[in-house]
N, C-alpha and C positions, 0 to 999 in steps of 0.2 A: 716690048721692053720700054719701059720711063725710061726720061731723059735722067732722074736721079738715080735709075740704077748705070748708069753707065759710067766706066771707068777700067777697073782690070777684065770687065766681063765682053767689053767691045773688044773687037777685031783691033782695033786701034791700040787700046791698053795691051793686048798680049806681044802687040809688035812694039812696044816701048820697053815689056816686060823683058822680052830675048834684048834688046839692042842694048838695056841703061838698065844694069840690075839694082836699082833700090826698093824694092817693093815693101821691104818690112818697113821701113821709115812713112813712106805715104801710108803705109795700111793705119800707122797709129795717127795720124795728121788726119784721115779720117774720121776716125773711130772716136773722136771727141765731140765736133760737132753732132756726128749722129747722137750718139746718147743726147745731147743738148736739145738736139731738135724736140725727141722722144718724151722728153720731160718735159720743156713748154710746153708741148703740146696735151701731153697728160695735167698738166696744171692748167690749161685754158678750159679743158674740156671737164672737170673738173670741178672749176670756179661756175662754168655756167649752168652743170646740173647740181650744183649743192645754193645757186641762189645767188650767194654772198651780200654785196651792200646793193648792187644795181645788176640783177641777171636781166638780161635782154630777153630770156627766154619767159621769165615771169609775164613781162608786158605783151609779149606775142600770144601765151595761152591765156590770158584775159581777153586779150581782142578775138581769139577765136569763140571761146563762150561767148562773148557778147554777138558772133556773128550767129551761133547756133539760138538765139533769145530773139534775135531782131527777125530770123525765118519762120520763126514760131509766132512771133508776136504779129506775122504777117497773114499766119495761115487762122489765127486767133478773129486779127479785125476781118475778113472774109467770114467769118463764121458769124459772129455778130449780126453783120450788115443782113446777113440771112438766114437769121434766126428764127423767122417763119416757117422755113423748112428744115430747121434746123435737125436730126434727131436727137434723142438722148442720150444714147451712148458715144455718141460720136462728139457733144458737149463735154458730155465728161471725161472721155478719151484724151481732149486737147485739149481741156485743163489740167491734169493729172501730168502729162509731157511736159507742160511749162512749167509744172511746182516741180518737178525733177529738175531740167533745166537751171532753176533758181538755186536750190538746193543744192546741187553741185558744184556752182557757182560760186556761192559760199562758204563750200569748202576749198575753193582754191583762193579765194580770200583769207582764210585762216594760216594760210600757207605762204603769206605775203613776205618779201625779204624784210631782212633784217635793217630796214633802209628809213628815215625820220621823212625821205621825200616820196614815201610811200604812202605815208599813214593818212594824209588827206583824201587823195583819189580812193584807196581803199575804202574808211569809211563814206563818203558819198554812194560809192556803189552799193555796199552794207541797208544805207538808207533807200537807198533805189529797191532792190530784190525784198525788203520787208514793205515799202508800198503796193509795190504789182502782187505777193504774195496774200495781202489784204484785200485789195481788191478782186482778183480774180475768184479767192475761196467763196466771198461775199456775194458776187455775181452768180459763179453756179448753187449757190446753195437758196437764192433767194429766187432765182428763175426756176427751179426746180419745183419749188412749194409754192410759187403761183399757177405754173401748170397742174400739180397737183389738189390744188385747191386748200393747201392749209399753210397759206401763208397768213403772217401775221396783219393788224391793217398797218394802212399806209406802207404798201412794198416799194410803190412809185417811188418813195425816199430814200429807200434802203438802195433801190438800185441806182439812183444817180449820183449817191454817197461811194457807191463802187466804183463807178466810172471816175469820178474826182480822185479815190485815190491810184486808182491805176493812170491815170494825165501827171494827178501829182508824182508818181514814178517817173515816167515820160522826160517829166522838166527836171529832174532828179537827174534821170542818166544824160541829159546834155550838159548838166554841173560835172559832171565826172568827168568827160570826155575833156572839156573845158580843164579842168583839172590836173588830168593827165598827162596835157601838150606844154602847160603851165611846169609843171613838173620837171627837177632835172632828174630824171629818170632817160633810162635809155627807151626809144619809143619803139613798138613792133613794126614790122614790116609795111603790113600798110594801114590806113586810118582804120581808125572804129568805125563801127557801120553805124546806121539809124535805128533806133528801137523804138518804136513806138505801138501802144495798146489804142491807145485814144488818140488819132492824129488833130491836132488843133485846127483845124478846118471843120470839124463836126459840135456841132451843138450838142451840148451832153444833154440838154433837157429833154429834147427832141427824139432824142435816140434812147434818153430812158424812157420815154412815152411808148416807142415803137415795141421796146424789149417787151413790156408789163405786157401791150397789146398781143406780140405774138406769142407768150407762153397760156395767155386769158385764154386762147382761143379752146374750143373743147377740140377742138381735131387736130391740134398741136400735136407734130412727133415727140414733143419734149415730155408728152404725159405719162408718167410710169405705166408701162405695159407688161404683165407678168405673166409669160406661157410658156409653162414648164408643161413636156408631152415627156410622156414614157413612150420612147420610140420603138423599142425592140426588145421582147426577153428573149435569152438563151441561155439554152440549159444544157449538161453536160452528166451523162449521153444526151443528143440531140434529139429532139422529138420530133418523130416523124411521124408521117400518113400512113397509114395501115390500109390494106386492100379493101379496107368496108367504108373508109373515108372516116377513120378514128384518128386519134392521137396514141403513137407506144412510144416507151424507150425501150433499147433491149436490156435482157436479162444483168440488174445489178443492186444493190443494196447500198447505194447513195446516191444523192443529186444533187450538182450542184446547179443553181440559178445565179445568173447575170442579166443584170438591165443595164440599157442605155437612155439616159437622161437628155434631153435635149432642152436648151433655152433660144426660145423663139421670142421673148420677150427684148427691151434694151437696154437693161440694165441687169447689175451683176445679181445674182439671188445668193440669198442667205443658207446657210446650211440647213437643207432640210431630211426626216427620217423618211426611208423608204420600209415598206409593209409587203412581209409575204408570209402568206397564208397557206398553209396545204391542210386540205381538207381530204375526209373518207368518212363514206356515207353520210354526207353530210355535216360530220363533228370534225372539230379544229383538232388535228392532231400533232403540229405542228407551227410554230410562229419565230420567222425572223425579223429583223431590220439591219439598214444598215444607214449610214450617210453619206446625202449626195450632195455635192457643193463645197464650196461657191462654184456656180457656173455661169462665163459668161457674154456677153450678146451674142447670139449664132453659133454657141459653143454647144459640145455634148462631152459628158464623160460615161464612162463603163462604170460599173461594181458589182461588185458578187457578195453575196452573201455566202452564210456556215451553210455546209453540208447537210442535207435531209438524208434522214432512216428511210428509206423504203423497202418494200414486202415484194419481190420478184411475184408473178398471180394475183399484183391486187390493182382497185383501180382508186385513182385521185381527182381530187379539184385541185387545181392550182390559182393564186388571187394573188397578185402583184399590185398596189394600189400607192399612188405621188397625194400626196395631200395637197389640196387646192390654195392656193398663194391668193394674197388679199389681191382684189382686182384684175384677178383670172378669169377671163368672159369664157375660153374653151377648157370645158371638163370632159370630155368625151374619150379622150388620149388622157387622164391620167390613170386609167386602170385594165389593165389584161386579164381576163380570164379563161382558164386551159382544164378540157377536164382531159384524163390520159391515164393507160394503161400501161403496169410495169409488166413487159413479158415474161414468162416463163422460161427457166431452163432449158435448152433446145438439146431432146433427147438425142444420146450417140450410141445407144444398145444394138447391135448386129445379132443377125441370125444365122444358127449354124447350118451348113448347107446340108 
């Protein structure tokens, strides 16, 4: 029991209570402060989640975005510095995270109080997230088509034009920071962290030279790699081995087929149509498709296709066939062929004794 609950409910109050009966008079001497408490306290708690002119709560969730942008932008400059081994998906992974990062960002800037000694530090940050947003899109999109080989010329420019605006960010968010302390605003708990994409101890030339070199390289992870395998069909009855070392399903008058799609490649792949084929004696007597994707790095999805007619006594070809993705070196894995027998009816005629 709190020391504020105490009073008629202690051993103490109930021996005051028998010896001096006034109990209704303190009950109401009471019962005032408490409501009072109850109310300040709903009015503080209140004032700090609706904002007001200076919520403490504003500048603490800024500083914590900004702490989740400065771990990003940490695990960003590691990536860079070894870009050579960099891959692709994993480029594009950690770009994609800090445009979220940014983007969220800036909607808790939208969300800024209602306060005039806000509006400077806010916009600064504004200009800060639309620099790194520049530069970082610019970065992967111009390392990406040097690796690929169709970049425009002169990329060397493009890329040190990125690193300039993502430092210009950099010098951006230490005007904020600056800004902020500057600021009568109430300050969060504890400082801003550091954020930095391009720490000013690196020569951007240097290190745009390096980037161009290791995306050039032909045996760069960075270079789109696109291996799309049809990993598994299954069908439903399941096809099985037969005692002669054939394919059957049993006895039934539909089929369904499912493939699994798998991306062995590093990047995300485009919607593509999958092709199935059932064939008898030869002629196509049947054709589905269906769509598979996006799928992507190391990822697989399932799909099925519409139901097949089948003849219980007959036999089929089956052809499941991935259409070949630009820059696909393995085609071996994108097509299955099954040829297989629908069983017969399993006689249940008895004989009479």
């Amino acid at each position: 029991m709190s020391e504020s609950s105490w009073g008629f409910k202690s051993p103490l109050a109930h021996l005051l209570q028998d010896s001096y009966r006034r109990p209704r008079r303190r009950r109401r001497r009471l019962v005032i402060p408490i409501v009072l408490t109850v109310v300040v306290g709903f009015g503080l708690l209140l004032a700090l989640t609706t904002g007001g002119n200076d919520s403490p709560l504003y500048s603490e969730e800024l500083r914590k975005s900004t702490v989740e942008l400065s771990l990003k932008a940490e695990t960003y400059r590691n990536l860079v510095l070894a870009m050579g081994t960099t891959d692709r998906a994993v480029l594009d992974e950690t770009t994609t995270a800090i445009l979220t990062t940014i983007g969220e960002t800036e909607q808790l800037l939208s969300e800024a109080p209602d306060d005039p000694a806000y509006a400077a530090p806010v916009e600064v940050l504004r200009l800060t997230l639309d620099q790194w947003r520049i530069g970082l899109e610019a970065l992967r999109t111009e390392i990406l088509a040097v690796a690929d080989d169709t970049a425009e010329p002169l990329p060397s420019v493009r890329l040190l034009n990125s690193l300039i605006d993502m430092r210009g960010g950099d010098r951006l968010f230490r005007s904020f920071v600056a800004s902020m302390e500057r600021a009568d605003v109430t300050q969060p708990v504890s400082p801003f962290p550091v954020v930095e994409f391009v720490p000013v101890q690196i020569d951007m030339s240097s290190l745009g030279d390096a980037l161009l070199l290791a995306a050039s390289n032909p045996e760069s992870p960075l270079k789109l790699r696109a291996e799309l395998a049809l990993t598994q069909v299954i069908t439903e009855p399941e096809l099985i081995v037969n005692t002669d070392g054939g394919l059957v399903v049993t006895d039934t008058e539909s089929l369904v087929v499912k493939a699994v799609v798998s991306n062995g490649g590093n990047t995300v792949t485009e919607p593509i149509e999958l092709l199935l084929t059932l064939l008898q004696g030869g002629a196509v007597v049947a054709e589905r498709t269906v769509t598979v994707g996006p799928v992507g790095p190391g990822a697989q999805t399932t799909v099925a296709f519409d139901a097949l007619d089948v003849v219980p006594g007959s036999d089929y070809g089956l052809v499941v066939s991935l259409p070949i993705s630009p820059g696909e070196e393995i085609t071996e894995d994108n097509q299955r062929v099954f040829d297989f027998r629908v069983n017969e009816p399993v006689s249940t005629s008895t004989t009479a004794a």
